[in-house]
PyMOL CGO cylinders between C-alpha atoms (Angstrom):
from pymol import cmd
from pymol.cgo import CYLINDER

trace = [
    CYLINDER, -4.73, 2.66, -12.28, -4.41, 5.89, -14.09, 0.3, 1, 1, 1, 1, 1, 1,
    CYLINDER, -4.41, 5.89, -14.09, -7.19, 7.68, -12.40, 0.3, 1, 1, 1, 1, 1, 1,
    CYLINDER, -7.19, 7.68, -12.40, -7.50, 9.42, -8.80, 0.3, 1, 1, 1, 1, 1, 1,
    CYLINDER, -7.50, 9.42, -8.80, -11.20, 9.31, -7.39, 0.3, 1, 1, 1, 1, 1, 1,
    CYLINDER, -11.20, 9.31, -7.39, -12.35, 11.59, -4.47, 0.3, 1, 1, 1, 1, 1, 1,
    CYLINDER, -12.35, 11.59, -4.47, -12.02, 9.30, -1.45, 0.3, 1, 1, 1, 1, 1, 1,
    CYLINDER, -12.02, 9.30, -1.45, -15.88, 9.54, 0.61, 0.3, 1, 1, 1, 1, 1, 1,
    CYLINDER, -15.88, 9.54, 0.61, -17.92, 6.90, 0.96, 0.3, 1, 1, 1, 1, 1, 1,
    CYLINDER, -17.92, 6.90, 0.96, -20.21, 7.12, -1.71, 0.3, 1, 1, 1, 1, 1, 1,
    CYLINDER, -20.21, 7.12, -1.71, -17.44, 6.66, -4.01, 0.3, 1, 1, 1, 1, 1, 1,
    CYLINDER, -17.44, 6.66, -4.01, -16.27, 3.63, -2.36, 0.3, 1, 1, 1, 1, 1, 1,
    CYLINDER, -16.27, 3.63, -2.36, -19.17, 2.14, -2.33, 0.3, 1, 1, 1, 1, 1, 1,
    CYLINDER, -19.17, 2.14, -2.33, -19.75, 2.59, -6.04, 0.3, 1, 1, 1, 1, 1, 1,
    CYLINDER, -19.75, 2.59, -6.04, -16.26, 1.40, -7.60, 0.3, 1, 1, 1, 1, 1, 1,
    CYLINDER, -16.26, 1.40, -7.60, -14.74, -1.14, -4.63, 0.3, 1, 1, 1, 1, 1, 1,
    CYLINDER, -14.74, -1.14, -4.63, -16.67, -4.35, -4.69, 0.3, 1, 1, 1, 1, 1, 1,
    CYLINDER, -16.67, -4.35, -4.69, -16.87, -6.40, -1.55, 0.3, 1, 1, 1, 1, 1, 1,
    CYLINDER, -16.87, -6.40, -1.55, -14.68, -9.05, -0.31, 0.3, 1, 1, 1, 1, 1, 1,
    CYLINDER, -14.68, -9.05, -0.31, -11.54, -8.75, -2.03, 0.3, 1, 1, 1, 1, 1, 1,
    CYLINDER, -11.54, -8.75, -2.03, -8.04, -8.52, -1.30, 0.3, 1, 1, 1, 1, 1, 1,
    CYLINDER, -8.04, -8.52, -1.30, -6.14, -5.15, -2.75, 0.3, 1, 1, 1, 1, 1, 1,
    CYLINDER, -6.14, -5.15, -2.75, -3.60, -2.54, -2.43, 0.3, 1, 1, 1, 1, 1, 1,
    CYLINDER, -3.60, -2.54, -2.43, -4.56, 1.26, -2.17, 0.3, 1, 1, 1, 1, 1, 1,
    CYLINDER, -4.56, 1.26, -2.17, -2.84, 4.36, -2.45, 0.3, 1, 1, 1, 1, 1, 1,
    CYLINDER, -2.84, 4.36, -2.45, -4.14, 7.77, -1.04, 0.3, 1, 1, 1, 1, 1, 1,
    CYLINDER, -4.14, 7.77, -1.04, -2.88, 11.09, -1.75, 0.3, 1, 1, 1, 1, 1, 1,
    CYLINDER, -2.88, 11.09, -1.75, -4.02, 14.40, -2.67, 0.3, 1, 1, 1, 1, 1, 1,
    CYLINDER, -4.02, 14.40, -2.67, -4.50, 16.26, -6.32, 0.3, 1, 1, 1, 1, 1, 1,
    CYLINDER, -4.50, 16.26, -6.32, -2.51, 19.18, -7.29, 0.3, 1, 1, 1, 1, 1, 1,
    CYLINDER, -2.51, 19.18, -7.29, -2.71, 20.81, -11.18, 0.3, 1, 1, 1, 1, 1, 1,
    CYLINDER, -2.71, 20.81, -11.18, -4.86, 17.32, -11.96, 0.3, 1, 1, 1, 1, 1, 1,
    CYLINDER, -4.86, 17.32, -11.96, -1.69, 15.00, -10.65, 0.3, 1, 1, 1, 1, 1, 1,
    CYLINDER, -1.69, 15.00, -10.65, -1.99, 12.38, -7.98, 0.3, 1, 1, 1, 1, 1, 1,
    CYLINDER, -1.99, 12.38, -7.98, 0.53, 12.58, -5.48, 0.3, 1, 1, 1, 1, 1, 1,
    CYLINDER, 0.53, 12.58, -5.48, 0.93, 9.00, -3.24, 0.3, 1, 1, 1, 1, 1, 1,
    CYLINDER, 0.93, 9.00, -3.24, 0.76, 10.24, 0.64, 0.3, 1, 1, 1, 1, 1, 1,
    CYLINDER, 0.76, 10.24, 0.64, 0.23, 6.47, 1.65, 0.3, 1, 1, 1, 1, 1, 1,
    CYLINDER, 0.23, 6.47, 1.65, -0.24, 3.58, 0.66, 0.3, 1, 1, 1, 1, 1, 1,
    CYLINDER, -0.24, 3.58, 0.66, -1.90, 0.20, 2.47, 0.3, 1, 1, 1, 1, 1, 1,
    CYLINDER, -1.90, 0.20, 2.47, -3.60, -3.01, 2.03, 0.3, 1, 1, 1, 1, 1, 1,
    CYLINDER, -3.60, -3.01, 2.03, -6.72, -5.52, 2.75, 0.3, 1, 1, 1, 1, 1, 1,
    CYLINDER, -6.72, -5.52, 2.75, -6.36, -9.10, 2.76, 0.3, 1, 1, 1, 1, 1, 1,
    CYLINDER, -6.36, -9.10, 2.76, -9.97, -9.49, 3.21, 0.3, 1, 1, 1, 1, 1, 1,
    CYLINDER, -9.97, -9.49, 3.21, -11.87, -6.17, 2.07, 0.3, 1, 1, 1, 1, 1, 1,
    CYLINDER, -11.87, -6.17, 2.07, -10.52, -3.80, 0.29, 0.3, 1, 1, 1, 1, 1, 1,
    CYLINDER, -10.52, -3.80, 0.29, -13.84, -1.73, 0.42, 0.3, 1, 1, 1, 1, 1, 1,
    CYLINDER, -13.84, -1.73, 0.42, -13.88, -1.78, 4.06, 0.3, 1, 1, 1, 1, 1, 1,
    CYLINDER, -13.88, -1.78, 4.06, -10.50, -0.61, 4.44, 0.3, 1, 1, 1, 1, 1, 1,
    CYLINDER, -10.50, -0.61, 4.44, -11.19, 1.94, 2.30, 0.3, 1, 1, 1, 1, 1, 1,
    CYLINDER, -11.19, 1.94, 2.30, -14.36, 3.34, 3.80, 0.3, 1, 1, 1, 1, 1, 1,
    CYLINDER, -14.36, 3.34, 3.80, -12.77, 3.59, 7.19, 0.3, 1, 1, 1, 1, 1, 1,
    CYLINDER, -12.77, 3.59, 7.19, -10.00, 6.10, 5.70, 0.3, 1, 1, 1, 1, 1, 1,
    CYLINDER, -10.00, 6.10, 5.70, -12.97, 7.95, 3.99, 0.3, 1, 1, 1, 1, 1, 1,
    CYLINDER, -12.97, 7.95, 3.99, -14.50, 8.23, 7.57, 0.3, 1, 1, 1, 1, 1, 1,
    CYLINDER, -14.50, 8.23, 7.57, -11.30, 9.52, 9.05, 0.3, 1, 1, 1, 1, 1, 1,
    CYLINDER, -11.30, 9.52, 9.05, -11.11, 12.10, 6.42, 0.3, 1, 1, 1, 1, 1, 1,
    CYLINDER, -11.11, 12.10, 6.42, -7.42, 12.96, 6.53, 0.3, 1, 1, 1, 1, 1, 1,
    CYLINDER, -7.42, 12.96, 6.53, -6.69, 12.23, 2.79, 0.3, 1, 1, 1, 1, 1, 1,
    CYLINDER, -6.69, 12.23, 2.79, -8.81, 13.05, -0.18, 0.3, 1, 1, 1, 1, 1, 1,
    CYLINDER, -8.81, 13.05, -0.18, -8.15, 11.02, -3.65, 0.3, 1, 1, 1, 1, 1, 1,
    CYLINDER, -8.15, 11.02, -3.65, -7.49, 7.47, -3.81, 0.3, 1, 1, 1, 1, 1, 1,
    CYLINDER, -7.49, 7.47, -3.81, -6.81, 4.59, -6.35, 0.3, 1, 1, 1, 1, 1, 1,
    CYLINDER, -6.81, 4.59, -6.35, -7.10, 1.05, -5.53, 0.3, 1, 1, 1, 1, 1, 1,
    CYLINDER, -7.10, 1.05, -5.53, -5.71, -2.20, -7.05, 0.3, 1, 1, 1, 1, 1, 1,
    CYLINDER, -5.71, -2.20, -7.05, -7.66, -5.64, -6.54, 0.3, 1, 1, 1, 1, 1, 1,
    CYLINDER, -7.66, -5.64, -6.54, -5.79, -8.26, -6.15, 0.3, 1, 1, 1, 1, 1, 1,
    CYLINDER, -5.79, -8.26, -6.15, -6.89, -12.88, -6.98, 0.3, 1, 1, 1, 1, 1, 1,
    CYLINDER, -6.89, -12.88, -6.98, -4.67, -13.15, -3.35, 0.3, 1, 1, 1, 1, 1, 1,
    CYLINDER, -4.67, -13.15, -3.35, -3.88, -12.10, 0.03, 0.3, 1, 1, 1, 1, 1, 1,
    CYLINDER, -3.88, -12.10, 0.03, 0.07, -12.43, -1.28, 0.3, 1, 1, 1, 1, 1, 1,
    CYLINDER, 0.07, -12.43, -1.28, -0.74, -10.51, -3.84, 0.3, 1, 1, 1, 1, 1, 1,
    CYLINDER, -0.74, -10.51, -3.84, -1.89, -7.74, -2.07, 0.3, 1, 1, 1, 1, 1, 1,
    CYLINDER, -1.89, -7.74, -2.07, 0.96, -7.74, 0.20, 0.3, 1, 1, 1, 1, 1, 1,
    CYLINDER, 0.96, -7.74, 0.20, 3.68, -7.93, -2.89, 0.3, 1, 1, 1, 1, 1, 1,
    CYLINDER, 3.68, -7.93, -2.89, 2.09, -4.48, -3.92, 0.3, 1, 1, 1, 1, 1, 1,
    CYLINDER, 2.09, -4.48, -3.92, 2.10, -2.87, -1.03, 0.3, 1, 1, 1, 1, 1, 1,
    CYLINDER, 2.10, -2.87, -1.03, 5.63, -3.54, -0.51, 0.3, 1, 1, 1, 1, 1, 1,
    CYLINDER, 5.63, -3.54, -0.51, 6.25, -2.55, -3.81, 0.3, 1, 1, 1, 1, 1, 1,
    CYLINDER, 6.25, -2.55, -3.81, 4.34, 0.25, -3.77, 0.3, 1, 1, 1, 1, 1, 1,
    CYLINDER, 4.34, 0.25, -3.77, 5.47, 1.81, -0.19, 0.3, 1, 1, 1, 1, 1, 1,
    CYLINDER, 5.47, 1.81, -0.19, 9.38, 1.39, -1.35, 0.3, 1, 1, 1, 1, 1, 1,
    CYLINDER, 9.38, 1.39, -1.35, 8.73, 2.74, -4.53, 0.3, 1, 1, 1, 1, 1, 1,
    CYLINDER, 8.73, 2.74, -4.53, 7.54, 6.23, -2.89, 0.3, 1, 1, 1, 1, 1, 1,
    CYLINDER, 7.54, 6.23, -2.89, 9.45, 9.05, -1.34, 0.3, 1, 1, 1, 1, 1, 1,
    CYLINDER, 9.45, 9.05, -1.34, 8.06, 10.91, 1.40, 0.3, 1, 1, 1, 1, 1, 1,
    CYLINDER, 8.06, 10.91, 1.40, 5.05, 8.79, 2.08, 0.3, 1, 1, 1, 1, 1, 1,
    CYLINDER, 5.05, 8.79, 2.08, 3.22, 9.25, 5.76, 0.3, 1, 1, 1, 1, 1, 1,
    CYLINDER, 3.22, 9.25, 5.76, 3.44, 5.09, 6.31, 0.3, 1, 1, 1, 1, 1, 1,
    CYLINDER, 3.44, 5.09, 6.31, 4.97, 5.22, 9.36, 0.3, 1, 1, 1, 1, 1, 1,
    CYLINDER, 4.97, 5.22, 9.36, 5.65, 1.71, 9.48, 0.3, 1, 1, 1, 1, 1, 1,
    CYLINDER, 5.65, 1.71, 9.48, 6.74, -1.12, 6.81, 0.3, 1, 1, 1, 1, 1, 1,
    CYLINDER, 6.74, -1.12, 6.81, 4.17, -3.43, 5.44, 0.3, 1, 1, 1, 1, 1, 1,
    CYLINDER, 4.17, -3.43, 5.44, 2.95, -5.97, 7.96, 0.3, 1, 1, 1, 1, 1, 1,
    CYLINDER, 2.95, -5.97, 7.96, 4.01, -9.08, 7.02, 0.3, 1, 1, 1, 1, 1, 1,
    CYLINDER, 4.01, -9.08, 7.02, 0.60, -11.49, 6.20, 0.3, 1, 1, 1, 1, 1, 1,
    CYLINDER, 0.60, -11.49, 6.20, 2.90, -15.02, 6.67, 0.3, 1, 1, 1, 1, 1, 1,
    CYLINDER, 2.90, -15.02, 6.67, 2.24, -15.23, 3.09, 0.3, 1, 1, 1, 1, 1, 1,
    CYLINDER, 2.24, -15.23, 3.09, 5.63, -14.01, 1.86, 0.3, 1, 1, 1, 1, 1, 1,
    CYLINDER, 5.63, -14.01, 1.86, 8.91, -11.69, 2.67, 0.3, 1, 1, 1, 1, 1, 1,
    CYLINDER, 8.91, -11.69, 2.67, 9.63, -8.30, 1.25, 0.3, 1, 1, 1, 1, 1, 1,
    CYLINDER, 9.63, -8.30, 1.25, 12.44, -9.25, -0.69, 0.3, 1, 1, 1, 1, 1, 1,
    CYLINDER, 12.44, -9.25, -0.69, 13.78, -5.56, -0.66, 0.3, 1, 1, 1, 1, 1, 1,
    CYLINDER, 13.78, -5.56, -0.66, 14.16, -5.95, 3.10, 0.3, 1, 1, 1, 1, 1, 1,
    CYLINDER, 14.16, -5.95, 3.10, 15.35, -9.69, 2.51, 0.3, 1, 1, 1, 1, 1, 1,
    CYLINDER, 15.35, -9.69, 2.51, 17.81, -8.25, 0.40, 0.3, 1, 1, 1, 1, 1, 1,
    CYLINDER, 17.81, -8.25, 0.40, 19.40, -5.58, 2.32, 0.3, 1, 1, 1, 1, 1, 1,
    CYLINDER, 19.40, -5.58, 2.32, 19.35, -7.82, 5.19, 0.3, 1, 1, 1, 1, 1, 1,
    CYLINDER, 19.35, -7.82, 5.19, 21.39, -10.26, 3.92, 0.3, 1, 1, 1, 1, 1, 1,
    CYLINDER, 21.39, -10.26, 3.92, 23.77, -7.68, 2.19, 0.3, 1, 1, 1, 1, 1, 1,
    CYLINDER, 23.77, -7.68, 2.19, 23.96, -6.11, 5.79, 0.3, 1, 1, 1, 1, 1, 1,
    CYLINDER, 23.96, -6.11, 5.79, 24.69, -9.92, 7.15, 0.3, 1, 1, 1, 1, 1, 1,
    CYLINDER, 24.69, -9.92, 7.15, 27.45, -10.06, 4.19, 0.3, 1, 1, 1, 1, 1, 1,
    CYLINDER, 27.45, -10.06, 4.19, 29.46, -7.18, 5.46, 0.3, 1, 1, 1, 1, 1, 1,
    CYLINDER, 29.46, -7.18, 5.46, 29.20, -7.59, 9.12, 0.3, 1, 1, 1, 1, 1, 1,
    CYLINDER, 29.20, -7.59, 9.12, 30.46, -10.97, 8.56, 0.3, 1, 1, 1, 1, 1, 1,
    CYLINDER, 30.46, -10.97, 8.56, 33.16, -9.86, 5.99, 0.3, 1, 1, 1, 1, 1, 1,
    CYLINDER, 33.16, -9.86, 5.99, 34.43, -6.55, 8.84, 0.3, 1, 1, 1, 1, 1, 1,
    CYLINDER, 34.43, -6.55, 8.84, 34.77, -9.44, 11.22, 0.3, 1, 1, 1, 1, 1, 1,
    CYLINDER, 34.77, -9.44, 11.22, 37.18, -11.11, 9.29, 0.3, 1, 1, 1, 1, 1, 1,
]
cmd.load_cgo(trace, "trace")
């Protein structure tokens, strides 16, 4: 996933194939470096997805993973958008009903842990 492709539709249509779950990530290029602006998911076409942010035209590189499931998908996402700073998500990951993000499982059990612990 090394490579950043200019994000219009012709492009989509050439490298995204149809019907597949996948994670994307859409940015801009500076000095021939991606930089991750946002980063999203399809659990049914990743192509589709894709070509509607082409359409809205407000970034213009992306990369793309494909993923064999819908859970799949979702774990990169999650990954993905808490492994960025500064990205323009401006919510969490949707949950699919597939799985949890463990990195909000986590702090909310730590959080549970020392409420619990203060009220002692």
């Amino acid at each position: 996933m090394k490579r950043a492709y200019k994000l219009d539709s012709a492009t989509v249509c050439k490298l995204v194939p149809e019907g597949k779950p996948g994670t994307y990530f859409l940015g801009e290029k500076l000095d021939d470096r991606f930089y991750v602006l946002y980063v999203g998911r399809s659990d049914a076409c990743l192509k589709t997805r894709l070509l509607q942010h082409a359409n809205a035209g407000i970034f213009n590189f992306f990369r793309f993973r494909m993923s064999r499931s819908i859970s799949g998908a979702y774990k990169k996402e999650w990954y993905a958008y808490h492994s960025y700073n500064e990205l323009k998500n401006k919510v969490h990951p949707a949950n699919n009903g597939t799985c949890n993000c463990p990195i909000c499982s986590c702090v909310d059990e730590f959080q549970t842990v020392l409420t619990d612990h203060n009220l002692n």
